[in-house]
RODO-2510 file (C-alpha; in nm, 4 decimals, decimal comma):
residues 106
     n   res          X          Y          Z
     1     x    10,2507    -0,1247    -1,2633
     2     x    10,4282     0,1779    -1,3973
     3     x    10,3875     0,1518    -1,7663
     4     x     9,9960     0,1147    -1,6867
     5     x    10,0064     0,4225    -1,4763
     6     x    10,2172     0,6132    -1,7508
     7     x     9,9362     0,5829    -1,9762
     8     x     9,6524     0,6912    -1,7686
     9     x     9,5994     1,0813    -1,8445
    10     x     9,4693     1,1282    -1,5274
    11     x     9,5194     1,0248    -1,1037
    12     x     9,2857     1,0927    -0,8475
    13     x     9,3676     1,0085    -0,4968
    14     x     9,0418     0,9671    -0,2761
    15     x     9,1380     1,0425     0,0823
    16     x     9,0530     0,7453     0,3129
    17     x     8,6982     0,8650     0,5331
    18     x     8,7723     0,9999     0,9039
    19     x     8,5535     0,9380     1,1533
    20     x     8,2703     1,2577     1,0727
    21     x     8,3040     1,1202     0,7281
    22     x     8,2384     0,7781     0,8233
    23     x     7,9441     0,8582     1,0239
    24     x     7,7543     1,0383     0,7615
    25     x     7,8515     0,7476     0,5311
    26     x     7,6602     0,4790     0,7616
    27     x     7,3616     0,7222     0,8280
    28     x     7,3241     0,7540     0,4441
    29     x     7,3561     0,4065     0,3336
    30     x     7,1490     0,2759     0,6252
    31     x     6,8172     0,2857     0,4070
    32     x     6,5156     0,4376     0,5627
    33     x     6,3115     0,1263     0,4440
    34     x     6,5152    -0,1344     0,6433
    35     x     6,3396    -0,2095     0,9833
    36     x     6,6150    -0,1279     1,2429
    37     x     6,5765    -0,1172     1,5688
    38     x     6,6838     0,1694     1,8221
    39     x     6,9736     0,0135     1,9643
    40     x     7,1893     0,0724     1,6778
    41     x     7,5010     0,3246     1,7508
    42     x     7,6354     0,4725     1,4082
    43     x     7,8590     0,6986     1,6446
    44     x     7,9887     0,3880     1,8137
    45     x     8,0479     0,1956     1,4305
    46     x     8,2303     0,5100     1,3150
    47     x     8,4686     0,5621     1,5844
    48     x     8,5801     0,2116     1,6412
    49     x     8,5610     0,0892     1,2973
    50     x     8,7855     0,2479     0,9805
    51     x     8,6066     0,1205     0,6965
    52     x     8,5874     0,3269     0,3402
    53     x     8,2326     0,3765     0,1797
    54     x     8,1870     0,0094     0,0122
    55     x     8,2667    -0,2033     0,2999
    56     x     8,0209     0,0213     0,5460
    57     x     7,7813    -0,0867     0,2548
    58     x     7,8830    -0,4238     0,2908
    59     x     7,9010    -0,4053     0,6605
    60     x     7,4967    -0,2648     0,6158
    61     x     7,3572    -0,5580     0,3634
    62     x     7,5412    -0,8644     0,5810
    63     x     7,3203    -0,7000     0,8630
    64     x     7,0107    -0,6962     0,6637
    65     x     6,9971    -1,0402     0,5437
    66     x     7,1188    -1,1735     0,9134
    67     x     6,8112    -1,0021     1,0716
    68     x     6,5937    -1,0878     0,7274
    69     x     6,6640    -1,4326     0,8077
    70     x     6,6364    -1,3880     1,2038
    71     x     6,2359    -1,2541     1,0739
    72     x     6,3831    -0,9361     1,2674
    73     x     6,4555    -0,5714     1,2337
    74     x     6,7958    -0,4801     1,2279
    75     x     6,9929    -0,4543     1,5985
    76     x     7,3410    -0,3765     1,7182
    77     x     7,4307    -0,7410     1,7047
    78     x     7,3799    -0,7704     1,3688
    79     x     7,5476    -0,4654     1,2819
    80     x     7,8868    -0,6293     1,4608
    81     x     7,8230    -0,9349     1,3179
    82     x     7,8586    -0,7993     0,9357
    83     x     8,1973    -0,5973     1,0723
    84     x     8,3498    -0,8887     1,1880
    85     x     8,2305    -1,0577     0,8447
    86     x     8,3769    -0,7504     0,6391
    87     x     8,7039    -0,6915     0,8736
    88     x     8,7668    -1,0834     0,8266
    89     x     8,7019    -1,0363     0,4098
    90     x     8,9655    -0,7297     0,4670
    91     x     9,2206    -1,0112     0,5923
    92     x     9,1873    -0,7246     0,9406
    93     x     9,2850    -0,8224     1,2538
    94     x     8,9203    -0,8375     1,4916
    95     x     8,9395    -0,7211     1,8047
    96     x     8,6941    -0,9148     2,0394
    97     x     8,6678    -0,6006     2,2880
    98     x     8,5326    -0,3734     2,0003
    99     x     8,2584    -0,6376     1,8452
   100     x     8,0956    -0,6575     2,2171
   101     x     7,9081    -0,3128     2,2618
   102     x     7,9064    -0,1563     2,4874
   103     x     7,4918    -0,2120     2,5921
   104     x     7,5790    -0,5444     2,5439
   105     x     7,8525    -0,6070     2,7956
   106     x     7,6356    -0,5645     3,1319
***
């Protein structure tokens, strides 16, 4: 609202992450200490997803409890399954096509 802007001293506008920003965003939230396995693309996450910093994060810990509960390390397919999660949160239209990688689709 404007008269709560007008009284803020200062604005800072955070550019929204492109894809090279992205990717170093999901290799430096993906914590060394999760068990993940070596199917995981953060290339493929970056280019096909536009997410900002919290809902990567987001994106990461839906993964980790899905494979925590699965008694598994971290794959691909759970990495799609918390984008879906976080796109649907985002009220984000899903396309099917980009949630089946690529690996997968053979």
């Amino acid at each position: 609202d404007e008269a709560f802007t007008r009284r803020l001293q200062f604005l800072v506008d955070f550019p929204f992450p492109e894809y090279e920003d992205r990717l170093k965003i999901w290799n430096k939230l993906f914590a060394p200490e999760i068990p993940r396995s070596d199917d995981i693309d953060f290339e493929y996450l970056a280019e096909k997803f536009r997410m900002a910093g919290g809902n990567i994060r987001n994106v990461i810990v839906a993964a980790a409890y899905v494979a925590a509960s699965e008694n598994t390390s971290v794959h691909m397919r759970h990495m799609l399954h918390g984008v879906r999660r976080e796109l649907d949160k985002m009220g984000r239209l899903v396309n099917e096509a980009d949630l089946v990688y690529p690996a997968e689709a053979d």
